[in-house]
C-alpha positions in Angstrom: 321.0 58.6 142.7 320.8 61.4 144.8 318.6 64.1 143.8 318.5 68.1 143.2 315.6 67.8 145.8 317.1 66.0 148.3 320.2 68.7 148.1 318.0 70.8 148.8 315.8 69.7 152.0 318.8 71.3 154.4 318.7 73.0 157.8 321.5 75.9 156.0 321.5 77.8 153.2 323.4 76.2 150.3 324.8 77.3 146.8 325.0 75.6 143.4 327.0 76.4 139.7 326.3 76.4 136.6 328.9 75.0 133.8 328.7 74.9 130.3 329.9 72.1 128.0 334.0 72.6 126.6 333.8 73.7 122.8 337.7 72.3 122.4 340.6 70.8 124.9 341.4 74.2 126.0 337.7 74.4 127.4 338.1 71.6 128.8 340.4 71.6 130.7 339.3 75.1 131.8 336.5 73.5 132.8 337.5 70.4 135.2 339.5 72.4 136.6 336.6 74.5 138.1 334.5 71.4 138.4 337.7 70.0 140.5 338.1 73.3 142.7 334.7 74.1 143.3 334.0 70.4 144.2 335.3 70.4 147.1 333.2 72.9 148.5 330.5 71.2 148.4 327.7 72.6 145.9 324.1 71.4 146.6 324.2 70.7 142.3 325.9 71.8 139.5 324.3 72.7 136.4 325.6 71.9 132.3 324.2 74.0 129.8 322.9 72.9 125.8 324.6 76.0 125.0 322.3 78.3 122.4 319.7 76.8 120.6 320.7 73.4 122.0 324.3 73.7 119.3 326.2 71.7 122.3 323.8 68.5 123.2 326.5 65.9 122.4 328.7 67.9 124.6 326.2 68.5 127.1 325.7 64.5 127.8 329.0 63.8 127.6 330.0 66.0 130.4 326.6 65.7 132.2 327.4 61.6 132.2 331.5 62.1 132.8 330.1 64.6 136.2 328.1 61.9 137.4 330.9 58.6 137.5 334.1 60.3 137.9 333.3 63.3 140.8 331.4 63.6 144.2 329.1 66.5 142.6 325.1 66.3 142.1 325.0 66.6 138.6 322.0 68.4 136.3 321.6 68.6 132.7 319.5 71.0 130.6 317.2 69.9 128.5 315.6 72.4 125.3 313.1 71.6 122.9 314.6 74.3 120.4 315.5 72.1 116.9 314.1 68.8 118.3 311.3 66.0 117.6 309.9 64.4 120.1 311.2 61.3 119.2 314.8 63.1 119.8 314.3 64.6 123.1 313.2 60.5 124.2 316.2 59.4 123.0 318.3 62.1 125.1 316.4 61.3 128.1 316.5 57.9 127.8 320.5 58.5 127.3 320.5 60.2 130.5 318.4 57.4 132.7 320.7 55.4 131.5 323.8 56.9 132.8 322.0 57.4 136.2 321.2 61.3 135.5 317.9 61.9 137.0 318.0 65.6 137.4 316.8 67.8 134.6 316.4 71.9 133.6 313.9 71.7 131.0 313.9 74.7 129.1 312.2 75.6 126.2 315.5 77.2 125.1 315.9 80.2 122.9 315.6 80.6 119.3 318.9 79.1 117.1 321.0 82.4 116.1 319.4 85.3 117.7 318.1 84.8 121.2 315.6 87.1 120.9 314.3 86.4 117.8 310.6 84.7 117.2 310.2 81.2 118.2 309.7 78.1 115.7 308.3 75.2 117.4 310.1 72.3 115.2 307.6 70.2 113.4 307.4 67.2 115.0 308.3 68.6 118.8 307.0 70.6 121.7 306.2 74.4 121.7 306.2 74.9 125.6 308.3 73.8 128.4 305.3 72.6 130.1 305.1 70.1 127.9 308.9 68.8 127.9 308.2 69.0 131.9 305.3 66.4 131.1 307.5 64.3 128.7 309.8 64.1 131.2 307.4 62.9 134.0 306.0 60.7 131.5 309.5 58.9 131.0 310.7 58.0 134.9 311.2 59.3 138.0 313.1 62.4 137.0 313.9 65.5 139.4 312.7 68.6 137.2 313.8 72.0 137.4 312.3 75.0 135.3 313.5 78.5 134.4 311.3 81.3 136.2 312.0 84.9 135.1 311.7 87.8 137.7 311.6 90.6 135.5 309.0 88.7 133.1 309.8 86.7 130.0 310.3 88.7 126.9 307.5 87.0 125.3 305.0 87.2 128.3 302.2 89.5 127.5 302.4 90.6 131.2 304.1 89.8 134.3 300.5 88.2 135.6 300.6 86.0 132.4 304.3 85.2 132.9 303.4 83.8 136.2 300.6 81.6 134.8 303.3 80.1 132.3 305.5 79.1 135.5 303.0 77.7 138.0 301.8 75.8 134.7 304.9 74.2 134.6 305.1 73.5 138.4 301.8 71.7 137.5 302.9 69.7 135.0 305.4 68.1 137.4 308.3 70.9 138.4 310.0 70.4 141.5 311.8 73.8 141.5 312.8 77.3 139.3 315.8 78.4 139.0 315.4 82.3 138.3 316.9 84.6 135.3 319.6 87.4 136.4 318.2 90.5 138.2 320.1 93.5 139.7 318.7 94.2 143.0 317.4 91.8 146.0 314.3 93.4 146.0 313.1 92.2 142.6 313.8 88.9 143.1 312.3 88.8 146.7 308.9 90.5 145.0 309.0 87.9 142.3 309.0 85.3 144.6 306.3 87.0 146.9 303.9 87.4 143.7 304.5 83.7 142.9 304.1 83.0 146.4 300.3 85.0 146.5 298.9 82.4 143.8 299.2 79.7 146.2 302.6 78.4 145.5 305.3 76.8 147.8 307.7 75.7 145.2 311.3 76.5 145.6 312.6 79.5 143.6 316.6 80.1 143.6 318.0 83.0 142.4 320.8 83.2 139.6 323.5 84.9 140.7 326.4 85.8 137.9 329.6 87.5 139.7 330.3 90.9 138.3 334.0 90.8 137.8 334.4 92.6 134.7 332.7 95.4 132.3 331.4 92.7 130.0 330.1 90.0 132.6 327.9 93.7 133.7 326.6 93.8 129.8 326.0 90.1 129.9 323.7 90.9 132.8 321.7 93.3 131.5 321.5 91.1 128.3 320.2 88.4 130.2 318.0 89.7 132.4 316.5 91.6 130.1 316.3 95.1 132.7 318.3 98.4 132.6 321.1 98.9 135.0 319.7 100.5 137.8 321.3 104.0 138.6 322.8 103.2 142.1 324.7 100.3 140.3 325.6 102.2 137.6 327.2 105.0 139.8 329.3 102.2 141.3 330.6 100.4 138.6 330.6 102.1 135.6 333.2 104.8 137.1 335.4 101.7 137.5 335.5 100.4 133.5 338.8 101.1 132.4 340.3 100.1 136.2 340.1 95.9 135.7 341.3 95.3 139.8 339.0 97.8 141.1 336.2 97.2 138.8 336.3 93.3 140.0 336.6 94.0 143.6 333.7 96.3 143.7 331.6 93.7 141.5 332.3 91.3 143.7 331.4 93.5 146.7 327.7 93.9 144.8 327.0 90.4 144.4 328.5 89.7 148.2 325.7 92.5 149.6 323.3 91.1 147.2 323.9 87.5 148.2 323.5 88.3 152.1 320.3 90.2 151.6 319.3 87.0 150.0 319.9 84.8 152.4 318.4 87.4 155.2 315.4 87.1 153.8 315.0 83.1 153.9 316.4 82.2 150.6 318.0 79.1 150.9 320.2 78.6 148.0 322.4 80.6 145.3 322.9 79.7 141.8 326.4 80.9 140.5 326.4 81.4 136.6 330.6 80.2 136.8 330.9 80.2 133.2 333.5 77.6 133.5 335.6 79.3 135.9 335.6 79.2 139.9 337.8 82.0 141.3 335.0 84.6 142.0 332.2 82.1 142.8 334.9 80.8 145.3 335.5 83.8 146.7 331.9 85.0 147.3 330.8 81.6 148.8 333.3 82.1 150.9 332.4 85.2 152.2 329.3 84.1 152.8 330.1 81.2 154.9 328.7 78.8 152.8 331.1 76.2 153.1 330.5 73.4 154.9 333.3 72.6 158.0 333.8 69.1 156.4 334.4 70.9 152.7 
């Protein structure tokens, strides 16, 4: 099966989604419709979810294992330790060698409940994603991705440590990071310069989430974890209670963000879609990342 890697090793830059499982029909069909639309453009992977504190595993095999035999798409399922034995997170990956998934996010996943709350390593499981990175590696020849945090993770004592966390996952077997939500090029182009000054040459992609509404804007600072910066702030906010120009000028961010991006080497985007394909569409577009044959 063709790999996340291989995707990747391209002479042009390249983007990829991320999906999250359906919680009911309507979801569902919310979501293959995206999956169908986006397809054929082409995306170097897509991405499923385990949803928070890993709630949607079943689901996240299920569509993880329907992407892979009924569409053309590279598909990649997330993997948390967050509620699980080791003996539980074998039997998922051995689910997914089985249905010919070989690409994997492992993530140690946030706390069940309140994402920011303390973490509780279940008895019998793993307390780092290192170490689901190792299981993993131990199990077959799986493509690995990690998570990578430009601003720092929450629970990082600094930014240097944060970095030690990642590169320790990179040794343990990670082929790539896919990076948290940030606001401006620049911090994700510094994050990837620090990472780069330890001595590392692992791929880093930056998460991009289109800004089409006011609450997709409080998602991002959420998720990434940073303030709004003020030159955003004077664009947008003005624009809350306006939903058409609000959109078009979030779209317009992500569009200059995306392009700074990609002037400065990056060599693929990760679209957060959450299940829907209209703005990530658009923005690819833009951007001229469409392959002539898509």
């Amino acid at each position: 099966m063709t790999t996340v890697a291989d995707r990747l090793r391209t002479d042009r830059p390249v983007f990829s989604v991320e999906f999250m499982p359906p919680r009911d029909e309507a979801d569902e069909a919310l979501l293959w419709r995206a999956v169908r639309e986006l397809e054929g453009m082409d995306p170097a992977f897509v991405s499923v979810t385990y949803g928070a504190g890993g709630s949607s595993r079943d689901r996240t095999i299920r569509t993880t294992g329907r992407m892979a035999t009924e569409t053309t798409l590279v598909p990649m399922a997330h993997l948390t330790a967050v509620d699980h034995s080791v003996a539980e997170l074998r039997n998922v990956i051995g689910w997914y060698a089985a249905h010919g998934i070989r690409n994997v996010l492992a993530l140690r996943g946030d706390p069940p409940g309140d994402p920011n709350g303390p973490w509780v390593q279940h008895p019998q499981g793993l307390n780092y994603a290192y170490e689901l990175v190792e299981l993993l590696r131990s199990l077959g020849d799986f493509c690995v991705g990690v998570a990578a945090f430009p601003y720092g993770h929450p629970a990082a004592a600094d930014a240097e440590a944060d970095i030690d966390n990642l590169l320790r996952k990179f040794d343990a077997g990670a082929d790539f990071a896919i990076c948290q939500l940030f606001f401006e090029p620049e911090d994700f182009l510094r994050f990837r310069d620090r990472v780069a000054a330890r001595g590392c040459d692992k791929l880093l992609i930056p998460g991009i989430m289109p800004l089409t509404t006011p609450k997709m804007l409080a998602k991002t600072v959420e998720l990434s974890g940073a303030p709004l910066p003020d030159r955003l702030a004077a664009r947008l906010q003005p624009l809350a209670e306006d939903a058409k120009a609000f959109r078009a000028e979030g779209i317009d961010v992500i569009t200059e963000t995306s392009r700074r991006l990609l002037a400065e080497g990056v060599t693929d985007l990760h679209f957060y879609t959450f299940n829907r394909s209209k703005a990530t569409r658009e923005v690819v577009g833009r951007l001229g990342l469409v392959p002539a044959r898509a």
